[in-house]
C-alpha positions as CSV (number, residue, x, y, z in Angstrom):
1,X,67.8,102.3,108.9
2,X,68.6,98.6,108.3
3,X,72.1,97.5,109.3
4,X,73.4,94.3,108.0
5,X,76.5,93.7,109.0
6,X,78.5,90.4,107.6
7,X,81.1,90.1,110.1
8,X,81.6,87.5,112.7
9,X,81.7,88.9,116.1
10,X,85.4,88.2,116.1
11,X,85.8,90.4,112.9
12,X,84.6,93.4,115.0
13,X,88.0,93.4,116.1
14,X,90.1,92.0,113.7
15,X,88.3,94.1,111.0
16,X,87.4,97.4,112.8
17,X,88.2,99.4,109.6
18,X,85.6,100.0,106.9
19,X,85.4,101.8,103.5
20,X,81.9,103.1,103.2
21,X,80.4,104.1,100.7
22,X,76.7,106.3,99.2
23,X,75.0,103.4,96.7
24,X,73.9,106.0,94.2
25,X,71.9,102.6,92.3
26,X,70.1,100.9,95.4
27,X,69.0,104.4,97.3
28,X,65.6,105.2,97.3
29,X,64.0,101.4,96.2
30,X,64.1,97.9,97.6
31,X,65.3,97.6,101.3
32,X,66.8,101.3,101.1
33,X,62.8,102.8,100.3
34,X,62.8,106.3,100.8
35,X,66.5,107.1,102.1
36,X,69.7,106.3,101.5
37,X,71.6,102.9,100.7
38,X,75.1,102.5,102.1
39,X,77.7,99.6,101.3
40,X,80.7,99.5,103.2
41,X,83.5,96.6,103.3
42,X,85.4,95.8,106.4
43,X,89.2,95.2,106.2
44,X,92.0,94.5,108.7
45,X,94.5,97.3,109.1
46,X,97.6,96.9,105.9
47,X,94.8,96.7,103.4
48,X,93.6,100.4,102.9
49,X,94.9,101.6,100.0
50,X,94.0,98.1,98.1
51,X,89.9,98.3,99.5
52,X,89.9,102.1,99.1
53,X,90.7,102.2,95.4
54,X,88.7,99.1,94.7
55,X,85.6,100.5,96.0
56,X,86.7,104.3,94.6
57,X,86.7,102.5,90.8
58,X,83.2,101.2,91.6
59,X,80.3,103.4,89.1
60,X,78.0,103.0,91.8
61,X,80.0,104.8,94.5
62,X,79.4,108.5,95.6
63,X,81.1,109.7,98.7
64,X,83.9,107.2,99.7
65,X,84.9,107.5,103.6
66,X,86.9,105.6,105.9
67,X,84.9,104.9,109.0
68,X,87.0,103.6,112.1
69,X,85.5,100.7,114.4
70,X,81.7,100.0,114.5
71,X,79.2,102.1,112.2
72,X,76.2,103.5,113.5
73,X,74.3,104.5,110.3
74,X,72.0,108.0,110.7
75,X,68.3,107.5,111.5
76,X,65.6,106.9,109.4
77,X,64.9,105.1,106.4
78,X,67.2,103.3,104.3
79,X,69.7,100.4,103.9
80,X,73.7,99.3,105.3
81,X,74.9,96.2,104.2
82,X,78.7,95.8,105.8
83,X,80.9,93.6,103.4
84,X,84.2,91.4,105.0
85,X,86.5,92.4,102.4
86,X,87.9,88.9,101.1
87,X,90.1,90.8,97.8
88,X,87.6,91.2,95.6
89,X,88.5,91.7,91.8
């Protein structure tokens, strides 16, 4: 699996919390080719309930979780990206 993960290595602290979430548009195709794609946006602790509803309202979101400090995504094929949440509308 590809991980690409947008935070600086002084957001790995300061934004350890991250809403993930199943791409049901990008899995399967593009950098995701035969497995899953994942999309997740880091946050700092205070801003749950604000990232967790944005990303819950998304169409493209299938199972929404809350992953705690740094995520190791399963083996195999397939795509992470890892957002820095920056109050996206």
């Amino acid at each position: 699996m590809i991980l690409q993960d947008d935070r600086t290595p002084e957001q790995h602290s300061t934004h350890n919390l991250i809403v993930m979430m199943t791409d049901r548009c990008l899995s399967g195709w593009g950098r995701a080719a035969g497995g899953p794609s994942y999309a997740g946006w880091a946050f700092q602790d205070g801003e749950l309930a604000t990232v967790m509803g944005w990303v819950q309202a998304r169409t493209d979101a299938k199972r929404v979780r809350l992953v705690l400090g740094d995520y190791r995504p399963p083996r195999g094929p397939g795509h992470c990206h890892i957002y820095v949440w920056r109050g996206q509308r």
